[in-house]
KOLDREN-515068 format. One line per 5 residues: their letters; for each residue x, y, z of C-alpha. Coordinates in Angstrom, 3 decimals, always signed. Each point is the difference from the previous one (the first is absolute). Last residue first. Example, Ala and Ser with C-alpha at 12.3 -4.5 7.8 and 13.67 -1.06 7.14 Angstrom:
2
sa = +13.670/-1.060/+7.140 | -1.370/-3.440/+0.660
***
This chain:
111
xxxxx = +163.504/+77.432/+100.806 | -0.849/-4.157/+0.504 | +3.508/-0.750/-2.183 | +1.854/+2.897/+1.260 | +0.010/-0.968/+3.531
xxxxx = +0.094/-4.079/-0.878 | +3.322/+0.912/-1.933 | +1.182/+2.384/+3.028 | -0.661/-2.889/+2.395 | +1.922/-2.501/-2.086
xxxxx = +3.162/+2.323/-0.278 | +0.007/+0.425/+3.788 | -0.502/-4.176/+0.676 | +2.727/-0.217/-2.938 | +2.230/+3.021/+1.778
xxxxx = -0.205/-2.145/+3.552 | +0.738/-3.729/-1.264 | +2.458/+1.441/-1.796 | +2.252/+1.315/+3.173 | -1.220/-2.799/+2.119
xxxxx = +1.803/-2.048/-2.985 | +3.432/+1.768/+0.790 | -0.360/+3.090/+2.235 | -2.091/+1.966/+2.269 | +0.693/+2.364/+3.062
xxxxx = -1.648/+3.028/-1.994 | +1.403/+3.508/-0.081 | -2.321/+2.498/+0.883 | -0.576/+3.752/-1.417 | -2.194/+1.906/+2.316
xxxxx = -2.454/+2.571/-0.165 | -1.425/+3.589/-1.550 | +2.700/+1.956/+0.285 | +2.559/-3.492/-0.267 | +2.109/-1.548/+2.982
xxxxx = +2.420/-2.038/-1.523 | +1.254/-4.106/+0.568 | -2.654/-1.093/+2.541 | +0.306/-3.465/+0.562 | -1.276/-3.257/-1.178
xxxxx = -3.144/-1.951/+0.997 | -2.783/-1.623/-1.937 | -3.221/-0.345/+0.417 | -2.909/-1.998/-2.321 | -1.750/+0.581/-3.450
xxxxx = -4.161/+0.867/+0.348 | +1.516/+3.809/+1.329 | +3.857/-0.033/+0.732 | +1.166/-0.161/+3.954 | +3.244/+1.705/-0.555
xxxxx = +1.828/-0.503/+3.381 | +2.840/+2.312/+1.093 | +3.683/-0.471/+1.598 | +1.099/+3.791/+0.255 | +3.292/+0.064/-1.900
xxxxx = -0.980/+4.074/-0.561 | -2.688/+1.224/+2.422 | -3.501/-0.542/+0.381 | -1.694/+1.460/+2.441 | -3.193/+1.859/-2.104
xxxxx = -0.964/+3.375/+0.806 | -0.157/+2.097/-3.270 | -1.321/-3.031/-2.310 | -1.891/-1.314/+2.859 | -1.983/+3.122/-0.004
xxxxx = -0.244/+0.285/-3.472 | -1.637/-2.656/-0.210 | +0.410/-3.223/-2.011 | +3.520/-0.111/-0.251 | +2.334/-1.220/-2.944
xxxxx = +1.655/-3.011/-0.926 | +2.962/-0.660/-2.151 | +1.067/-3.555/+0.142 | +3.357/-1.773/-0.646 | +2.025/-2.819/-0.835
xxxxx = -2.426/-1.939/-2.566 | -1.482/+2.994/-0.986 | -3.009/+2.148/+1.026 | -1.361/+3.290/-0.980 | -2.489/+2.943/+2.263
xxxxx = -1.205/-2.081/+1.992 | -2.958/+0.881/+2.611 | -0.058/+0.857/+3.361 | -1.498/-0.369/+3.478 | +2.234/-0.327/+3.169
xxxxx = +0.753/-1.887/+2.777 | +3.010/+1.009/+2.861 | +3.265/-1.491/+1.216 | +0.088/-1.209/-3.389 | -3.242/-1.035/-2.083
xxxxx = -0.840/+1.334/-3.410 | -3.858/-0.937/-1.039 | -0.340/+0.082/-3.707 | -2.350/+0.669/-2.764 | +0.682/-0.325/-3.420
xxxxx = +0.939/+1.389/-3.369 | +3.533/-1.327/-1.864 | +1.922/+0.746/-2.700 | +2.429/-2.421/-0.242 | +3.815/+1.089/+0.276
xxxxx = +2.140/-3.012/-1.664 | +3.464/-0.724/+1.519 | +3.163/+1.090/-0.294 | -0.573/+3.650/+0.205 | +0.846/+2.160/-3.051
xxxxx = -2.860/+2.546/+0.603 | -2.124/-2.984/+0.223 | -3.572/+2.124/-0.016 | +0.429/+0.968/-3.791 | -3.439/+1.633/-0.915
x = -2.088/-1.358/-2.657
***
């Protein structure tokens, strides 16, 4: 299994689902991995990929598929899309990896 932490503090979850990214500008994409701080997503099209407005410490809203939004800011711009830290903490914070982890158990269980 591959290591996904890299040393980070908390827990990388590998993560497939469908997203709509909202700043100035909406935008389809999917994650990539998810933590309790942090989100990688990636773009739909190409298109938005190359021509997107985000910029870093953007404010942006990640509206996850069957889960909810939340809202951080964009920490790196990636080839292929954006790396986000999350503006969660304490029990929000656990409330938000156990929904994650719970969708990725009912994913796997029905595959």
């Amino acid at each position: 299994m591959q290591d996904l932490n890299h040393g980070r503090e908390h827990e990388r979850i590998d993560f497939n689902r469908m997203v709509l990214l909202t700043g100035e500008q909406e935008y389809g994409g999917y994650i990539h991995d998810v933590s309790a701080n942090g989100i990688s997503v990636g773009f739909v099209s190409p298109e938005d990929q190359n021509n997107h407005t985000f910029k870093m410490g953007d404010s942006i809203t990640v509206a996850i598929e069957n889960i909810g939004a939340v809202t951080g800011n964009v920490k790196r711009i990636l080839g292929n899309g954006l790396a986000v830290a999350l503006d969660v903490s304490g029990e929000d914070e656990e409330k938000f990896i156990a929904q994650i982890k719970d969708a990725k158990n009912r994913s796997a269980a029905n595959a």
